[in-house]
LUMNUDREN-555744 format. One line per field, with one value per residue (C-alpha): residue number from 1; residue in one letter; x, y, z. Coordinates in steps of 0.05 Angstrom, whole numbers. Layout:
N
num <- [NUM, ...];
residu <- [a, ...];
X <- [X, ...];
Y <- [Y, ...];
Z <- [Z, ...];
***
This chain:
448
num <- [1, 2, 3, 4, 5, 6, 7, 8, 9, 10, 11, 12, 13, 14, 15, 16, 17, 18, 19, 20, 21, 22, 23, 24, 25, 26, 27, 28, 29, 30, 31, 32, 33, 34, 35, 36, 37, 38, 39, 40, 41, 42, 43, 44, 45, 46, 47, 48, 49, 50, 51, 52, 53, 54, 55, 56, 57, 58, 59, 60, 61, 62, 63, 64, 65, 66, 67, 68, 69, 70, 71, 72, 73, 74, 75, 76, 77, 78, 79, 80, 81, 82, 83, 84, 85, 86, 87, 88, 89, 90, 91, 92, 93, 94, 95, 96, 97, 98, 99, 100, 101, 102, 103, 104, 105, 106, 107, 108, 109, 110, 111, 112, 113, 114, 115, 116, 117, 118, 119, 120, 121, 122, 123, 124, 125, 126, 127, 128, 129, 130, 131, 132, 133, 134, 135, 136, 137, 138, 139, 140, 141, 142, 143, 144, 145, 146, 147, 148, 149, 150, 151, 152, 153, 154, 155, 156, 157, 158, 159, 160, 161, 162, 163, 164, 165, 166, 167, 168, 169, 170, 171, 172, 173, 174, 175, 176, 177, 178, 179, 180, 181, 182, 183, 184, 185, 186, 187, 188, 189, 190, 191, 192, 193, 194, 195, 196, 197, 198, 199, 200, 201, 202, 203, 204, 205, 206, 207, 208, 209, 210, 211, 212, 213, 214, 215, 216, 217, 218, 219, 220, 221, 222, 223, 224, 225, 226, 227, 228, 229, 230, 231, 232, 233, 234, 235, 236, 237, 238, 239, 240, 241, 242, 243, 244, 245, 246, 247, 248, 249, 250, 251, 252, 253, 254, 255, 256, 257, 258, 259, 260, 261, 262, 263, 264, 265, 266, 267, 268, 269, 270, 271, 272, 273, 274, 275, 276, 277, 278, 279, 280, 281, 282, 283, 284, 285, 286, 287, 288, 289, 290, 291, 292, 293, 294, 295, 296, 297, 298, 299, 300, 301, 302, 303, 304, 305, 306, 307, 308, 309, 310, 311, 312, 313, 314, 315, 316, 317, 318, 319, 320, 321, 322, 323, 324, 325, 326, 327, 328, 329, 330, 331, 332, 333, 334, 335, 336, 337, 338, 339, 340, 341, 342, 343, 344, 345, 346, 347, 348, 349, 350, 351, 352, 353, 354, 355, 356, 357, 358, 359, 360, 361, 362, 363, 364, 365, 366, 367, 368, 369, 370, 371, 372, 373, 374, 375, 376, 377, 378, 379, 380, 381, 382, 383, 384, 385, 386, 387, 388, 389, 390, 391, 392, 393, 394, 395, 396, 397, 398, 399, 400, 401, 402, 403, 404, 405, 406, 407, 408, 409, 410, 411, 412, 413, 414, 415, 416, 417, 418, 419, 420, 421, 422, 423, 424, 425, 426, 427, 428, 429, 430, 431, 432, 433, 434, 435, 436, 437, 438, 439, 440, 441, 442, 443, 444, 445, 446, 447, 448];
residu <- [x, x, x, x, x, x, x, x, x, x, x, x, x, x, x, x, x, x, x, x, x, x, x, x, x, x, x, x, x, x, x, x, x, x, x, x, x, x, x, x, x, x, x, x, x, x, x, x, x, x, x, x, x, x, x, x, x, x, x, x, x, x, x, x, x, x, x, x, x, x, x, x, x, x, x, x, x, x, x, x, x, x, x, x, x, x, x, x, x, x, x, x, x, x, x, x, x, x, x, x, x, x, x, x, x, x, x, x, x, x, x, x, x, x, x, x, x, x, x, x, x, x, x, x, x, x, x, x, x, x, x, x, x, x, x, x, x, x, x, x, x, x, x, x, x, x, x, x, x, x, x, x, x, x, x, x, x, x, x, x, x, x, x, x, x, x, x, x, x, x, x, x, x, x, x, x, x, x, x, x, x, x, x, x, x, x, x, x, x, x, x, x, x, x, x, x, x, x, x, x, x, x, x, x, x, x, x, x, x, x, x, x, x, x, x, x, x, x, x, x, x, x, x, x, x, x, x, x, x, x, x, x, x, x, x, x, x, x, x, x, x, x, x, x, x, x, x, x, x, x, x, x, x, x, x, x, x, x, x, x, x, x, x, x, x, x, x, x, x, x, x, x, x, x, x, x, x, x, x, x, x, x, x, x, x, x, x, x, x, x, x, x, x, x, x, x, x, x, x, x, x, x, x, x, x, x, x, x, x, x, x, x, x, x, x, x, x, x, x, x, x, x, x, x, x, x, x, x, x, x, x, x, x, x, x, x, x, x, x, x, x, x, x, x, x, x, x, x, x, x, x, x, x, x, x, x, x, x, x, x, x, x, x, x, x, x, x, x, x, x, x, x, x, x, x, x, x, x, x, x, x, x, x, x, x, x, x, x, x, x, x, x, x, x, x, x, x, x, x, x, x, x, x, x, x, x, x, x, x, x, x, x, x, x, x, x, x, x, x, x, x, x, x, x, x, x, x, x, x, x, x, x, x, x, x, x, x, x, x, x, x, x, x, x, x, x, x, x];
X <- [0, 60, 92, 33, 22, 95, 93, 23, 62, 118, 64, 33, 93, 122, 57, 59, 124, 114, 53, 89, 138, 82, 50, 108, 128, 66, 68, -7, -10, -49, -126, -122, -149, -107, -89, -150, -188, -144, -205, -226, -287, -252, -279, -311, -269, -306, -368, -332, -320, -239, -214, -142, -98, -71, -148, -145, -113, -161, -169, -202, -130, -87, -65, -118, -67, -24, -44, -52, 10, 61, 8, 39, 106, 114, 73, 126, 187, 156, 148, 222, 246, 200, 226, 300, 284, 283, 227, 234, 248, 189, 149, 172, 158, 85, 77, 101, 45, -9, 15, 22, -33, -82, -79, -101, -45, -70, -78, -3, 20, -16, 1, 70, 82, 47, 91, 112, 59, 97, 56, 48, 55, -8, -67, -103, -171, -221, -232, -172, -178, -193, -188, -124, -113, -37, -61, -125, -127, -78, -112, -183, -151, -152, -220, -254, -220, -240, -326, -313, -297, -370, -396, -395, -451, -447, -379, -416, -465, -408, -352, -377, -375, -312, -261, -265, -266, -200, -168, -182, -157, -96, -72, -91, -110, -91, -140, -136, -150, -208, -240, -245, -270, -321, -342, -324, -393, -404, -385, -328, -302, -313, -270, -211, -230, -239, -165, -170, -236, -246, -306, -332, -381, -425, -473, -543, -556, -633, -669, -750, -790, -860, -892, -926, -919, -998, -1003, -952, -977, -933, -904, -964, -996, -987, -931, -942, -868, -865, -860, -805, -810, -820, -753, -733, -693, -639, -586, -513, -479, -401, -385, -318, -364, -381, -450, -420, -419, -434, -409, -434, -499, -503, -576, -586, -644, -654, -713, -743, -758, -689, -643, -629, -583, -582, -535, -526, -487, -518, -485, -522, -591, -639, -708, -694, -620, -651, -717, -674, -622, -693, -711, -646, -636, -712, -686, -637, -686, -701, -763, -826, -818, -886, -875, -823, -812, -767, -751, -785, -728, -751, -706, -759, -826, -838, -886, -831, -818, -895, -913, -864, -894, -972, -971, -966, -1014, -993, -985, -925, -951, -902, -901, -858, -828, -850, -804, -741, -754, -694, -714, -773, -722, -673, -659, -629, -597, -550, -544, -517, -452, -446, -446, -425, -395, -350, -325, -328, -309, -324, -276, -320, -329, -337, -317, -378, -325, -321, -400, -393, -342, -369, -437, -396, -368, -437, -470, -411, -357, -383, -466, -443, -397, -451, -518, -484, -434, -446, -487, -541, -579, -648, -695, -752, -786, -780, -790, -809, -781, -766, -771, -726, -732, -685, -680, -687, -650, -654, -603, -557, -566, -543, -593, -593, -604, -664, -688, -681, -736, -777, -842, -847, -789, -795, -759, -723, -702, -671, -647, -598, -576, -556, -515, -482, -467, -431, -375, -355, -310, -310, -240, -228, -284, -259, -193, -236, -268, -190, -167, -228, -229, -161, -178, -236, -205, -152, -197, -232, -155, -155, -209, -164];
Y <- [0, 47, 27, 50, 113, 132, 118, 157, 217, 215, 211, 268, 310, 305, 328, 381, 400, 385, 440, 484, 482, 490, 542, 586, 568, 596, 660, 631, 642, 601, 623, 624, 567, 515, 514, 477, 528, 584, 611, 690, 691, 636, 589, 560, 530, 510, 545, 613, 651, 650, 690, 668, 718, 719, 732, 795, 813, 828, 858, 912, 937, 937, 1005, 1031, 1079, 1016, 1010, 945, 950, 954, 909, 856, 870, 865, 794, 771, 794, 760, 697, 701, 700, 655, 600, 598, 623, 577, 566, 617, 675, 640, 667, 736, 738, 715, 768, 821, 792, 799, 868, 892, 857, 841, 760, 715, 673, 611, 654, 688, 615, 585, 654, 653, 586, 585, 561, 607, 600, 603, 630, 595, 640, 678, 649, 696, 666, 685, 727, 761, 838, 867, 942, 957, 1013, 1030, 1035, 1071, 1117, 1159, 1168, 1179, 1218, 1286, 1281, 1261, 1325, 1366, 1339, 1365, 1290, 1261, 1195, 1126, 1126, 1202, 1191, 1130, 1177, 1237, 1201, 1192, 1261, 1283, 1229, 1264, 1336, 1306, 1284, 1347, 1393, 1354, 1294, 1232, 1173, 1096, 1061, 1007, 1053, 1094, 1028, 1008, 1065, 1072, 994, 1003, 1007, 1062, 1016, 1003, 1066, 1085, 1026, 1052, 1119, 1103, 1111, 1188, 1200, 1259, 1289, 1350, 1386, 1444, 1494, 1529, 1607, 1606, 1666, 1656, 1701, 1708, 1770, 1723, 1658, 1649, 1669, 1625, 1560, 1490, 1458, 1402, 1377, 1445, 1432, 1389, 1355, 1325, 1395, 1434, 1510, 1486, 1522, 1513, 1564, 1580, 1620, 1605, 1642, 1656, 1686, 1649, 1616, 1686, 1727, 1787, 1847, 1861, 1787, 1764, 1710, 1673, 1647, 1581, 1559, 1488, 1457, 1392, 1361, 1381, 1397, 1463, 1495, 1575, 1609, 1688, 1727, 1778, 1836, 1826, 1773, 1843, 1832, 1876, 1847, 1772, 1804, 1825, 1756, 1718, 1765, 1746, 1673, 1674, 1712, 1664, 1600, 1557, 1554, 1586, 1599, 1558, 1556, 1581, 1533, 1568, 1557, 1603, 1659, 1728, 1745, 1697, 1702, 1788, 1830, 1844, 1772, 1757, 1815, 1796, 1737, 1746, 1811, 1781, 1758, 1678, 1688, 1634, 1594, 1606, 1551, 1548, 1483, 1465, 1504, 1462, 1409, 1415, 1358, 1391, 1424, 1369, 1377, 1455, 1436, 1382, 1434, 1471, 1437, 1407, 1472, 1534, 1504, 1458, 1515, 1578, 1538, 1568, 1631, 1698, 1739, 1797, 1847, 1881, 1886, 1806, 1803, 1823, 1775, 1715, 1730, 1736, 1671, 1632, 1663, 1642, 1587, 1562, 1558, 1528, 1468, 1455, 1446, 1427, 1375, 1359, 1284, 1278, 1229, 1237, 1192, 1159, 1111, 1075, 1004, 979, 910, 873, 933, 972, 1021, 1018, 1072, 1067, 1124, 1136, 1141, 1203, 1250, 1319, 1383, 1402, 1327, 1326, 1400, 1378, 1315, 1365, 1383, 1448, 1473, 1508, 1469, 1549, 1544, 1474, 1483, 1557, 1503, 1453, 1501, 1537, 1468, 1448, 1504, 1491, 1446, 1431, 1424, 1498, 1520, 1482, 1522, 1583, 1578, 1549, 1631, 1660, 1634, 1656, 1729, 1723, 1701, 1756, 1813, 1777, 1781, 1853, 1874, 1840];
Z <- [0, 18, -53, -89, -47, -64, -140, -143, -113, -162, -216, -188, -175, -242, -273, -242, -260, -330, -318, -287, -338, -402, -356, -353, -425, -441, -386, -358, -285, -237, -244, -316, -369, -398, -478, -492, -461, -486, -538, -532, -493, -436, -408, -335, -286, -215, -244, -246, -312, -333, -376, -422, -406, -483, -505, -482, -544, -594, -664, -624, -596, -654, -679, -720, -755, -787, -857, -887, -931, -861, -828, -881, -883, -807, -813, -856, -818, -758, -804, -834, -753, -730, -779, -744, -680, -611, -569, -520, -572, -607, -545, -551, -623, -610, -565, -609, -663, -611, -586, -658, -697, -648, -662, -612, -585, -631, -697, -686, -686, -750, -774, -761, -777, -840, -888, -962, -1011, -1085, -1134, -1198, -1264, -1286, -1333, -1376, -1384, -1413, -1489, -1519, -1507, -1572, -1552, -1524, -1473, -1495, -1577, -1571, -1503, -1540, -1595, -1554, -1495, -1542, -1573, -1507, -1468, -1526, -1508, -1440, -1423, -1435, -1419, -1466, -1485, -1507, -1538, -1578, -1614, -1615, -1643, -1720, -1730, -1678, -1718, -1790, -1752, -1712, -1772, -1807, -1748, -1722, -1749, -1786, -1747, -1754, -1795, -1741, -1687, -1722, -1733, -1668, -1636, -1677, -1661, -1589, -1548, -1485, -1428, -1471, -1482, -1405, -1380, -1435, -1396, -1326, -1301, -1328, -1297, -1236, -1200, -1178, -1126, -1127, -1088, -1103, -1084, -1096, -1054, -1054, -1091, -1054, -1090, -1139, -1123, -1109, -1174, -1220, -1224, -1204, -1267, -1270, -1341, -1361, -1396, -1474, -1460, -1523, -1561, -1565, -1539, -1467, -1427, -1356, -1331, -1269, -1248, -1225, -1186, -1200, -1127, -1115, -1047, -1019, -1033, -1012, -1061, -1132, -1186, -1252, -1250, -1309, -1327, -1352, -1403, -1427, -1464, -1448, -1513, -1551, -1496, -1535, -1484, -1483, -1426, -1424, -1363, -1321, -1269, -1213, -1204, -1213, -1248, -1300, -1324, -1313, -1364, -1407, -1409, -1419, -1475, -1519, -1490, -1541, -1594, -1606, -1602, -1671, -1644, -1610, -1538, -1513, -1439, -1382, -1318, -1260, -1185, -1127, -1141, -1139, -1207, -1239, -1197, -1215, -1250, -1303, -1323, -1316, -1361, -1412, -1412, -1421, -1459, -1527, -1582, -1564, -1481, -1457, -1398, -1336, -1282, -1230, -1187, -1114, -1052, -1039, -1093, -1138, -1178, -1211, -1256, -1262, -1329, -1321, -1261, -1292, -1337, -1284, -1277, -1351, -1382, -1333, -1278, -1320, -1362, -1305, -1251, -1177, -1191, -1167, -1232, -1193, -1250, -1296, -1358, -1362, -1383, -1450, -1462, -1427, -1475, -1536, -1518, -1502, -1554, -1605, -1600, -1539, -1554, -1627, -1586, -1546, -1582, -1650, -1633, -1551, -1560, -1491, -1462, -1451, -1408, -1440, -1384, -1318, -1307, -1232, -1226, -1158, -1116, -1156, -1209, -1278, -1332, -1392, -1438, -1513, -1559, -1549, -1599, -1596, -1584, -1658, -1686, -1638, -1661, -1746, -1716, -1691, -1722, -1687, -1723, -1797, -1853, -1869, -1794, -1805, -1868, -1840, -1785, -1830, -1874, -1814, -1774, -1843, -1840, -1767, -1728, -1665, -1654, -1677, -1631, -1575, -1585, -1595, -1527, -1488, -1514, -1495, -1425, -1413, -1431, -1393, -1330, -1343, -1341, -1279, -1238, -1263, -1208, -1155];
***
């Protein structure tokens, strides 16, 4: 009986020495779980919670400022001394990879001990790429800078007629390359463009009018939006971000059925300069002026405009959009950014002598580019399917192919387009408007 007393105590005392041993290997104190415990979130132990002492080092504590980049190439330093080192520096360098990268002491060692993974060479799979990047974004680079960098699907409709007017103004192109971007399709062209692409951001200055609001009708079925002659107007401010002081407004006219764009510059946002901007944004129409569609501003919602309006032999309805609801006039506010802000910028025009010039421009070079050669998209239904709602756009076009369609247009009207549209090219108005914008911004530093 005393024999097997005594061997049961050397069986017990070397166990626990081999614990003690693995417990101090392994820097776990009495009170804390074993390895097979060692999980984050502990264990029970005599019904009490206990917690590992290495799970309290979580992804929550690593050093949020790391990026992934160094987060990698101090994982594979640890790995490259792990490999040779001995098992008590393996210890340290566990640590360090739960200090450092918040692992819990079982994912530092699978981590650390994970053996190299070689990469195998590459497999292309898939089609051959038939529109190569380094032959053809060269080429399309210029010509899509000169459309004040528009969409695919834009460029799609645009290109046919840019090419021969890039050819003619520059140089001559690869047959190879013309070919192909004249067969390339819009998402096509936008994934050739996509590491060239930027974005922008804007702001609204819109001051309610309430002298005749009761009066002006909301924008309702009013409005015959398959016509053309149907304008919605707005004004952009060119204040440099302050509405302090005395700075050039530019007013903004776009119809719905055409997209005929129409932009004239104004000193000030008074009732009479915005009557008399409205007054030669319709002198220079193709077509009748049938109805005018503004925000709540006051330069809009006066007896002068009103007047204007309704003292004629053929009155123009005037509607106006709900308070705070800029999408009533969505079209004019894209129009916003496409076609002043993209070309002004957010500079503050706050000298009168740059108004002539900036209407010489719009009226010349600049109103030509746009309307003439500048393809849009235009939406032409919804469809509800799932939940969700899909658009459906027609074919871009540009403003004057969509005014020649119209019926409400006069075949003399047409026919002047068509003959002035066939002595211009958009190249050499692009250039036209680069020389004027530079003079303009010169004068503008001149009141600095």
């Amino acid at each position: 009986m005393a024999a097997v007393l005594h061997a049961v105590g050397i069986v017990a005392e070397t166990f626990i020495q081999v614990h003690v041993i693995i417990c101090c290997h392994r820097r776990v104190f009495i009170g804390e779980l074993r390895q097979k415990y060692c999980y984050p979130g502990g264990g029970r132990k005599g019904g009490k919670r206990i917690r590992c002492a290495k799970s309290r080092v979580t992804v929550a504590g690593m050093d949020k400022t790391m990026s992934k980049p160094t987060r990698i190439e101090l994982l594979r330093k640890l790995q490259r001394r792990y490999e040779t080192a001995g098992a008590e520096h393996k210890c340290k360098l566990l640590d360090q990879a739960q200090e450092l990268l918040g692992y819990h002491r079982k994912s530092a060692i699978r981590a650390l001990g994970a053996p190299a993974v070689m990469k195998g060479p590459a497999i292309l799979t898939g089609r051959p790429v038939r529109y190569e990047p380094e032959l053809l974004v060269p080429w399309l680079r210029p010509i899509w800078q000169a459309t004040d960098y528009a969409c695919g699907r834009r460029l799609v409709a645009m290109l046919p007629e840019w090419i021969p007017a890039y050819e003619q103004h520059e140089r001559r192109m690869p047959g190879e390359v013309r070919e192909k971007l004249l067969q390339a399709s819009g998402r096509t062209l936008d994934r050739l463009l996509e590491p060239l692409r930027g974005q922008g951001t804007g702001r609204s200055l819109t001051r309610p009018g309430t002298l005749l609001r009761q009066q002006i009708p909301i924008r309702g079925s009013l409005w015959e939006e398959g016509k053309a002659g149907w304008l919605e107007v707005d004004t952009v401010a060119l204040c440099g971000g302050s509405v302090a002081g005395e700075f050039v407004w530019m007013v903004d006219g776009v119809d719905y059925a055409t997209t005929w764009v129409e932009v004239r510059a104004m000193w000030g946002r008074g009732q009479v300069g915005t009557l008399a901007a409205l007054q030669d944004v319709e002198a220079s129409l193709p077509f009748r002026l049938l109805g005018l569609d503004s925000d709540n501003g006051g330069e809009f919602l006066n007896h002068h405009v009103l007047k204007w309006l309704q003292k004629r032999p053929q009155p123009v309805f005037m509607t106006r959009s709900r308070p705070y609801k800029k999408d009533d006039n969505a079209h004019v506010e894209q129009k916003n950014w496409t076609h002043i802000r993209q070309c002004f910028g957010y500079e503050r025009h706050d000298n009168p002598e740059v108004v002539a010039p900036i209407n010489e421009l719009v009226k010349g070079a600049y109103g030509q580019l746009l309307n003439y050669f500048h393809a849009s998209l235009k939406l032409e239904h919804k469809e509800r399917k799932a939940g969700k709602v899909r658009r459906i756009y027609g074919e871009a076009r540009t403003p004057l192919a969509r005014v020649l369609a119209s019926a409400e247009v006069t075949e003399v009207t047409k026919q002047r387009l068509r003959e002035h549209k066939a002595g211009l090219n958009p190249f050499a108005l692009k250039q036209v408007v680069t020389r004027s914008l530079k003079a303009i911004s010169a004068i503008r530093r001149e009141r600095n």
